[in-house]
N, C-alpha and C positions, 0 to 999 in steps of 0.2 A: 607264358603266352605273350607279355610282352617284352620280353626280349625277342620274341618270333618276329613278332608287329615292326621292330625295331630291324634288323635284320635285314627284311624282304624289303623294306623303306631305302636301306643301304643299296640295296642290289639292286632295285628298281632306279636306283639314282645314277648308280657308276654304270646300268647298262644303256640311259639314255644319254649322259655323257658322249658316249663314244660316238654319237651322232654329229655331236658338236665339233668334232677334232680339227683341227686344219686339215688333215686329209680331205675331207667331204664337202670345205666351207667354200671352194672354189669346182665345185662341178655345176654343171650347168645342165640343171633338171628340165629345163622349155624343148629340150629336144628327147623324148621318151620313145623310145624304136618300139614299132609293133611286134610282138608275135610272128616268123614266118611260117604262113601256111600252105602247104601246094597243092596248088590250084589247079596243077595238070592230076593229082588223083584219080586215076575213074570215079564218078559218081554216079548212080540214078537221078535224073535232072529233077525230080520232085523233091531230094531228099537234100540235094546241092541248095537248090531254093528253101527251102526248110532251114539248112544253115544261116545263109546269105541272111536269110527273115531275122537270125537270131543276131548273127557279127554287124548285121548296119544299127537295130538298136544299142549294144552292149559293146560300144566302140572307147569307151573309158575319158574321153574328152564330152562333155555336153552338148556342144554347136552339130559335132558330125551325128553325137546320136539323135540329134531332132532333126539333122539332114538327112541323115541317108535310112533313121528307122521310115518318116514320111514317105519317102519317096519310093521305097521298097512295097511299104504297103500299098501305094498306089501304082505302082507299075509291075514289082517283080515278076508278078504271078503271070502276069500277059507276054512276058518276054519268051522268045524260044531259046533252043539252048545254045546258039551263038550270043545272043544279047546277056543268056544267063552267064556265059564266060567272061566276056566282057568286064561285067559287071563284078564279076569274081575278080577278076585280075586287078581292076580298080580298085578296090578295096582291103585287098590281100595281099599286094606288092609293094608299094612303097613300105620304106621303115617308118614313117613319120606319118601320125594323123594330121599334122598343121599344115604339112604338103599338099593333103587333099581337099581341107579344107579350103587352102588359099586358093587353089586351082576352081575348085567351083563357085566361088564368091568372086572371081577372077581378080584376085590380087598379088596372081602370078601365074605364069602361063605358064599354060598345060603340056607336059610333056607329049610328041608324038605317039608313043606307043599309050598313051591313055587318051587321046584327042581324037574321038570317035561319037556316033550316035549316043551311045549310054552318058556320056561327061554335057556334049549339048544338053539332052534331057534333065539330068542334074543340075547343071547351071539355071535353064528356065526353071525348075522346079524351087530352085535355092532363089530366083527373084521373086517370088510368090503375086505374080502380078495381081493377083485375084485379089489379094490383103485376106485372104483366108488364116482362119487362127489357128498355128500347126500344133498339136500336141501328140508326143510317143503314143502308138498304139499299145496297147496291154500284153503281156506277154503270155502265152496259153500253156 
């Protein structure tokens, strides 16, 4: 048994190892590519917004899930299904979550094909003029 112990200690060692290699020690992990998803899908606009409800909280960076899960809860549901495309495209297109981040904190401009009604709305939303204290809605 303990030669097992002994063993799985080795192989637990030499498999994290390979993480350390110089391969890996010059990659540059602040740039993490999204998931592409398409947007142009047919969907039933309930079920689109259903989604959207789930990808603005479970965005994998922390800043955009308290940005866009808030501001989803508070507007998604009221948008039609222009605004809900929109709002699709924003969030579903770029490779980069820091992109959309900078874009609505405006600490870099916003590309034209994302520089619409739904990015305004997000921007005011992301100033929180109110000082209202934002926290993730629950997930059902």
């Amino acid at each position: 048994m303990l030669r097992v112990r002994s063993a799985f200690r080795s192989l637990k060692l030499l498999q994290a190892s390979r993480f350390l290699s110089d391969s890996t020690q010059h990659v540059d992990t602040t740039y993490m590519e999204i998931p592409i998803y398409n947007v142009d899908k047919p969907q039933e606009l309930e079920k689109r917004k259903a989604r959207l409800h789930y990808q603005s909280r479970k965005r994998g960076m922390l800043e955009n899930d308290l940005l866009l899960s808030t501001f989803a809860k508070k507007y998604l549901d009221g948008f039609n299904e222009e605004q809900t495309m929109m709002y699709d495209r924003l969030i579903n297109s770029p490779s980069n979550d820091w992109d959309i981040f900078y874009w609505i904190v405006e600490k870099q401009p916003t590309p034209k094909e994302f520089d619409n009604e739904i990015m305004d709305l997000l921007k005011k939303h992301a100033k929180n003029e109110d000082r209202v204290a934002l926290s993730q809605p629950p997930l059902y």
